[in-house]
N, C-alpha and C positions, 0 to 999 in steps of 0.2 A: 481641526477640532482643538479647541482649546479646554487641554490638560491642564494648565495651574489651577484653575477654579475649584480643581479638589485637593489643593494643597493643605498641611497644616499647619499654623503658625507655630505650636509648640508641639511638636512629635512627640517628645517622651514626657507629657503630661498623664499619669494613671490617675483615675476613680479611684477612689478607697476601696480597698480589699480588692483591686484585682491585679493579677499576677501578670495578664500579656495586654500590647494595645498594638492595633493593629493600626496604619495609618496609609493612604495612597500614594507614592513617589511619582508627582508628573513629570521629572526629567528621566527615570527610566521606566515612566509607561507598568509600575509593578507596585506589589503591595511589600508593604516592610513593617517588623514586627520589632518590637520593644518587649522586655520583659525586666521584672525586676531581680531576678534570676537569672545571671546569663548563665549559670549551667545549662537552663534548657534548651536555651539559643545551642551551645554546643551541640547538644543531644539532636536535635532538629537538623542541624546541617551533617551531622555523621548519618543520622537515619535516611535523610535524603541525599545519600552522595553514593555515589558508587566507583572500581577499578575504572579509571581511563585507559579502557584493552590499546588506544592510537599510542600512547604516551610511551612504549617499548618503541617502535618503528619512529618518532619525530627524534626521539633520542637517537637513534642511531645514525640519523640524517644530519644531524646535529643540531637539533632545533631542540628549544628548552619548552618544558609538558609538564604540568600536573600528574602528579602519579592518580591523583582522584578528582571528577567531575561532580559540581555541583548544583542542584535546583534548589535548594534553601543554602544560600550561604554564612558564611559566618557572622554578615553582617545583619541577617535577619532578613534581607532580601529573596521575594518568589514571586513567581509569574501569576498574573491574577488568574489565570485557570484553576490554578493549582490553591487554589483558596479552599475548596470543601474538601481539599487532602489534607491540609493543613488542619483545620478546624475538627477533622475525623482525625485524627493524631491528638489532639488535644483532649478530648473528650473519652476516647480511649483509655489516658494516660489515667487523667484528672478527674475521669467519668461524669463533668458536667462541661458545658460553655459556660457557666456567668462568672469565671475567672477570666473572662474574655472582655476586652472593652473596645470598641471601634472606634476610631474616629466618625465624628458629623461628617465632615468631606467622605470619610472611606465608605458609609452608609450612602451615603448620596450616588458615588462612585459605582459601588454595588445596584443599587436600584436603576441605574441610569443603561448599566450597561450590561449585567449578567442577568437581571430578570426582567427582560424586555417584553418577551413574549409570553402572556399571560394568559391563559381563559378569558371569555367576553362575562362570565360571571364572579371571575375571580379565584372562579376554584372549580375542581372538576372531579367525577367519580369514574375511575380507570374503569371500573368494573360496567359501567353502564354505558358511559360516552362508546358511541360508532362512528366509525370512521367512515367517508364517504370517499368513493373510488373515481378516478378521474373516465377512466374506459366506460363507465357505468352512467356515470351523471353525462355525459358528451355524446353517446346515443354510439359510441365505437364499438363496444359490445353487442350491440344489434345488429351492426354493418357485420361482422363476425359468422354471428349467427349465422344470419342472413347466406352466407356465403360457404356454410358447412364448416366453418372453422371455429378452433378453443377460444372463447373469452378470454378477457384478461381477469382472475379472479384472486381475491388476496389468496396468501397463504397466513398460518395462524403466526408464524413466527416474522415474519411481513409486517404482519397488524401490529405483533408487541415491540417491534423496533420503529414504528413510527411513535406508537404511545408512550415509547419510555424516551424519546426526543422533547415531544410535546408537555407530559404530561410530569415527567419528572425532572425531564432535564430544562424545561422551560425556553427549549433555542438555544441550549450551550450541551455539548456534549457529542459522545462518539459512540458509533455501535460495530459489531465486526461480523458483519454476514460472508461465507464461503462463497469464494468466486463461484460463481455459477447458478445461483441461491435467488437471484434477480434481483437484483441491490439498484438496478435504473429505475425497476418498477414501483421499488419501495422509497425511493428520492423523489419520483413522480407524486405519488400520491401524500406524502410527508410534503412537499409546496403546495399542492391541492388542497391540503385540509388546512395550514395554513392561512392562506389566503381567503378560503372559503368560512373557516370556525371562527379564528385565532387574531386574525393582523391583515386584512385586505389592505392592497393598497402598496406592499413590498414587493420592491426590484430583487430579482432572484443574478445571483451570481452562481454556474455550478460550475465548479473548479477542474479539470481533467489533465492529463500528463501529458499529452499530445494531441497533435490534429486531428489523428487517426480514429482517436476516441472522442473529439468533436463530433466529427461528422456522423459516429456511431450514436450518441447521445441524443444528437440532434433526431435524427431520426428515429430512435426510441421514441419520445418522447409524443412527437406525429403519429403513430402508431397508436401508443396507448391512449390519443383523444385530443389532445391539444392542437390549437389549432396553428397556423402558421403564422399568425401575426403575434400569437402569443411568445412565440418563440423564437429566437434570432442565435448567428454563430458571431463570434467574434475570435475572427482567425486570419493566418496569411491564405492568399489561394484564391479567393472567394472571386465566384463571375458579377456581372454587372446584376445579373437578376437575385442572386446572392446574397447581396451585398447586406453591410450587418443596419439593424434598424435599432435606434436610439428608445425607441418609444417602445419594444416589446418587452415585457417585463419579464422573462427570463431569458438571459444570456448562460450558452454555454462557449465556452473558453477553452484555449490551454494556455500554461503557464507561461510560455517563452514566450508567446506571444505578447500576452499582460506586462511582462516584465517591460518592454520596449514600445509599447502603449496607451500606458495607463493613462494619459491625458483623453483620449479619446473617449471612457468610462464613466454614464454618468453614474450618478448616485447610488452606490449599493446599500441595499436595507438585509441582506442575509447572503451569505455565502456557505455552500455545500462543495468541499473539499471532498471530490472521491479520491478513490486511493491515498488518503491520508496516512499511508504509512512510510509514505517518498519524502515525506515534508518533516521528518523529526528531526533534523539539524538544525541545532536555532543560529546559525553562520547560514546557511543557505538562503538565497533569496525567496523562496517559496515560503521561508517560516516566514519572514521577516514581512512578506507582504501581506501575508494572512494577519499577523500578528501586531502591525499597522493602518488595516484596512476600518475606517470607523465604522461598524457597522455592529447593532448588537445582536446578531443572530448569526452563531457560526457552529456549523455542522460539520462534521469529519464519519468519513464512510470508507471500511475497506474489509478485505476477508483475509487480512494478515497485519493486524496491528500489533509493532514489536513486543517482541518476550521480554527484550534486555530494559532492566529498570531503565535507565537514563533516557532512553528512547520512549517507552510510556510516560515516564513524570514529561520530558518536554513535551510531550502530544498533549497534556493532561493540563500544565500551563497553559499551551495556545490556545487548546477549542474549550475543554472541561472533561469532566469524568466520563468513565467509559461506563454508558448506560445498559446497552446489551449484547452481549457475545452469543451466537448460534454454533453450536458442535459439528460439525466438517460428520464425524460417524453417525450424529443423531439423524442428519438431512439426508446420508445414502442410506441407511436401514430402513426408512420411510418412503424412497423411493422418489428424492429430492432433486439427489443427485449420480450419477452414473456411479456403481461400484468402480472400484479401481482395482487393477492388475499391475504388483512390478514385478518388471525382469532383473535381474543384474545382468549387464553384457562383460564380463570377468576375461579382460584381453592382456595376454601376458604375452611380454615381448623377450625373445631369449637373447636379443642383443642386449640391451639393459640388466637384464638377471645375470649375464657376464661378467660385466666391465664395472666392476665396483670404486673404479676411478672415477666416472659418471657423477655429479654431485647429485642430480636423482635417482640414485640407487637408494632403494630403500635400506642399504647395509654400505653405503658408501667407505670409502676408504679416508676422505677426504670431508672435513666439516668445518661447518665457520665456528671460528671460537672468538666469542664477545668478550675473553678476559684478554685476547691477543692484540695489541695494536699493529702488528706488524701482520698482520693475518692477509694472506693475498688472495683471499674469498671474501666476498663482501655476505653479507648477511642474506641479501635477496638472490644470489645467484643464482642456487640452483632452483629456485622457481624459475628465473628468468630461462636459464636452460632448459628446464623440461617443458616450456611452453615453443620455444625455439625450435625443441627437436622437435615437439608433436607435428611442428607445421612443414617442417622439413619433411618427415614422414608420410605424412597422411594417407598415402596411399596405401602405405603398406598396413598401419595400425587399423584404417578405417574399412578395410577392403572386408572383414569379417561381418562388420555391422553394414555394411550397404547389401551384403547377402540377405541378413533377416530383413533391412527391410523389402527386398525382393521379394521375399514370403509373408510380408504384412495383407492382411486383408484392407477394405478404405484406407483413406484419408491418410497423410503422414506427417507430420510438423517436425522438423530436425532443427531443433536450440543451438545457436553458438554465441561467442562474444566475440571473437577476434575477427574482420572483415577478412583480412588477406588470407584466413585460413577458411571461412566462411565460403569466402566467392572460388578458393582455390577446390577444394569438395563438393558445390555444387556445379562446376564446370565438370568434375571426375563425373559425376553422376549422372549429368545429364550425357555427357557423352556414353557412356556405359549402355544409356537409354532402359534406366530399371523401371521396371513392370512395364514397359510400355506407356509411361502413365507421363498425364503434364506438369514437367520439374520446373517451380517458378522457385522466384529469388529474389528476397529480401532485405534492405538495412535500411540503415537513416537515410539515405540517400536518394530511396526510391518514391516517386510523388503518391500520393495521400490515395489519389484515385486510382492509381495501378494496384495499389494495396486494398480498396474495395474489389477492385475486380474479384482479386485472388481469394477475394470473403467471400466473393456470391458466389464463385465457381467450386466450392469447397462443399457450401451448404447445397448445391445444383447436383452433385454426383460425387463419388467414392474412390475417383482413379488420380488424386490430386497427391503432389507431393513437392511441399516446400522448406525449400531450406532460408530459415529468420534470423536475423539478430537479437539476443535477445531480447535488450535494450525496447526492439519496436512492437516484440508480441508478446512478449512473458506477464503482461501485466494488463488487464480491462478488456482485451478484444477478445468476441464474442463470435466464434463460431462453435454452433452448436454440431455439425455433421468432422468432427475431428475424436477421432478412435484413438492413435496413435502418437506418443509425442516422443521423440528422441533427444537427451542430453548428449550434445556434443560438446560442451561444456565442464569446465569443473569450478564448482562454486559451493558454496556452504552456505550460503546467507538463507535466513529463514522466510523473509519472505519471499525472494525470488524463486524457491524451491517450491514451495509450495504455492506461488502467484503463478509461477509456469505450470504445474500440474493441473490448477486449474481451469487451462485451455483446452482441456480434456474431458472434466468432469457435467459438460451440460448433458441434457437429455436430449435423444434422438433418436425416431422410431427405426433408422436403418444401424443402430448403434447397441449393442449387447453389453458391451462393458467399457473401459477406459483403459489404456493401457499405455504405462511407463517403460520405459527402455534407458535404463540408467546407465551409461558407458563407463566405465574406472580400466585404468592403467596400474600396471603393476608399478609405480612410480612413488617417488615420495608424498608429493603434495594431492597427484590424484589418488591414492590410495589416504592421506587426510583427511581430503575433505568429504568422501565417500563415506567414511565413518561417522560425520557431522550429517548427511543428509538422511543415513539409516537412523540415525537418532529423532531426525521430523517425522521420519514415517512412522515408527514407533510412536512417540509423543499422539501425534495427528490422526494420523490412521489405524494404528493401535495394531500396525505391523512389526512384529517382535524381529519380523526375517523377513525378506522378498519373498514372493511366491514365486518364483521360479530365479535359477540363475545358470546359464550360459556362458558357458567357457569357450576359450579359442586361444590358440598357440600362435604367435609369428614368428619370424627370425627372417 
């Protein structure tokens, strides 16, 4: 695509009486602003900056950091998403736009490529336009029927995140449905009406984070009506009968793939990024591709779009504003989504509580001090030790919580991140032989289709228990017959916290409620970050405390 064509020969040319002008830069692909006033230019780049929390730890590695990151910088420069933040900034300030002057190329630029996707009449009435259901028009709903089973039917909060894509966001823009909330169903029928109302005729790109969720997608989609020529995968793995079709107008994908294929891709006319909260690093190749992909129709879909500013403004630059957010407590008091139960599993180790020499001693004797250069503790140690010893341990620390879940009723999903301590606990396990039940096992390593197994045989019966990385299930896999999830982990990130909780949260008639099993150590970092996840559930679930917590002694 040729970007010079919206260049400006003279950028900092203003109209009379106006204060900003906005212009398009095609050598960095962004919109740059002139004012006659750089006060406000300052003002703009402190309002959209914020702490760089990396900038401690590059420092200490010895790499040189910004103490602050910015999405409008000092030179006036921001990512063309980030256009109707800017302009809502201005208006705010100044309480009109016609202090605003655009350039002809930036207008052009605009029309060409952010308000692609328009009404067939120009303009539309939120209140009146219906939306037309893919399982309904395709005669799937019948077959359903037909067979004593639930239709696919909208839900109301379904309907207002399709039509604040379509009808407000015009094809640019992001909505944030709770895992479990059926955010396939609502990307199904968001290209359906598309296609059908709005813009026939576009190649559907739908974005996913792994194979696993390919294969998942792919077969959504079959389900809700679509037919199989309309739908194709573009993935490693694939058999001869498989194989990916050039001519079916929606490809579902994952990223690694793309990344090492992209020639193979023809023409994309829209891309629908789920789990668009993996992609906020504009260094990462997933922004970069989204964010170079010519297409003017770009969707972003997830049930945990970041808190932290810098992480929403770059989401906000690449796709556009965040058009609808759904409430996590509004969708289980309506009976949306599974109520939720947490445990704390409170394991205090009286070797640890001893030895205050220990650098994870939560009263350690011993600490790294950043004003010391002669300091013979580095700054990450004693993370690195308290993860060292958990693995060393495990039998001993874990040996409490493989009891409860001996006494878990269904299903059991047990979280980790480390493989060697991963595969090390599920070896203890299954040898133990707890509940009698079938212990499978999980990582990146294991193939695409061994990992459906382990999804049918979850949804098939109640005596399943496996242990995942979290990396390959905390985030889009979809089993609905999963009761019980265990953190064998310690993490504090917000979406991964709440991405894994809702592997829990769907609905299932053999399923009463949802239940969390949060494991903490009497430890530095796990007693940290344990404070940072009571904080999500608080915020999210509007749990001030656990519902229940469980104590256990070791030595």
């Amino acid at each position: 695509m040729d970007l010079a064509r919206y260049a400006d020969s003279n950028v900092e040319m203003f109209p009379p009486g106006k204060l900003f002008r906005i212009c398009f830069d095609p050598v960095t692909a962004s919109f740059r602003m002139f004012s006659t006033d750089q006060s406000a230019i300052e003002t703009l780049s402190k309002t959209y900056s914020c702490q760089n929390k990396a900038a401690f730890y590059s420092k200490l590695y010895g790499y040189d950091a910004n103490d602050r990151i910015y999405v409008f910088n000092k030179f006036g420069f921001f990512p063309t998403g980030f256009i109707w933040e800017i302009l809502g900034w201005i208006k705010r300030t100044y309480g009109t736009l016609s202090c605003v002057a655009m350039s002809k190329n930036c207008m052009a630029f605009l029309d060409d490529f952010l308000a692609n996707l328009k009404p067939i009449d120009g303009n539309c009435d939120a209140d009146s336009f219906e939306l037309s259901n893919v399982a309904q028009d395709s005669g799937r709903n019948k077959e359903l029927a037909g067979a004593g089973k639930q239709p696919f039917l909208f839900r109301d909060y379904q309907e207002n995140a399709i039509k604040a894509l379509l009808l407000k966001g015009k094809g640019r823009g992001m909505v944030e449905l709770p895992t479990a909330s059926g955010k396939s169903f609502m990307i199904a029928n968001l290209i359906w009406n598309i296609e059908k109302k709005f813009k026939p005729g576009c190649r559907y790109l739908i974005f996913v984070p792994n194979k696993q969720l390919v294969e998942q997608f792919y077969k959504d989609l079959l389900d809700y009506g679509y037919r199989p020529s309309d739908v194709t995968r573009f993935t490693a793995g694939l058999k001869k009968n498989e194989k990916f079709d050039p001519n079916a107008w929606i490809i579902v994908a994952n990223r690694q793939y793309v990344f090492t294929n992209k020639a193979q891709l023809p023409k994309i006319d829209a891309i629908v990024c789920d789990e668009i909260h993996q992609c906020a690093n504009p260094k990462s190749e997933t922004f970069q591709f989204i964010q170079n992909l010519a297409c003017p129709i770009k969707i972003g879909c997830s049930g945990t779009i970041p808190r932290d500013s810098y992480g929403r403004w770059s989401l906000m630059g690449l796709i556009g504003r965040i058009l609808y957010v759904e409430d996590i407590c509004a969708l289980q008091k309506r009976g949306f989504l599974s109520k939720l139960k947490i445990t704390l599993v409170d394991v205090k180790d009286k070797v640890v509580e001893n030895n205050r020499n220990l650098l994870f001693n939560t009263r350690s004797l011993r600490r790294y001090n950043a004003e010391d250069p002669d300091s013979d503790i580095a700054f990450n140690d004693a993370y690195n030790d308290e993860l060292k010893y958990i693995e060393k341990n495990f039998v001993r620390l874990y040996e409490p919580v493989l009891g409860l879940v001996e006494k878990m009723e269904d299903n059991v999903l047990l979280l980790f991140d480390r493989i060697e301590f991963g595969k090390s606990l599920f070896e203890y396990a299954k040898e133990k032989n707890i509940r009698g039940s079938e212990i499978t096992y999980i990582d990146g390593t294991i193939d695409v289709k061994e990992r459906e197994k382990i999804r049918e045989a979850f949804e098939s019966g109640g005596n399943n228990i496996l242990f995942a990385q979290s990396a390959c299930m905390s985030t889009g896999v979809n089993i609905k017959r999963l009761t019980n999830v265990v953190y064998c982990f310690s993490t504090k990130g917000f979406s991964k916290v709440l991405q894994s909780i809702g592997r829990t949260l769907r609905l299932h008639a053999e399923k009463k409620e949802a239940r969390l099993f949060d494991v903490s150590f009497n430890f530095k970092y796990s007693r940290k970050h344990l404070r940072e996840r009571l904080k999500i559930y608080a915020d999210m679930y509007g749990k001030k405390k656990p519902d229940e917590v469980v104590k256990f002694e070791v030595s």
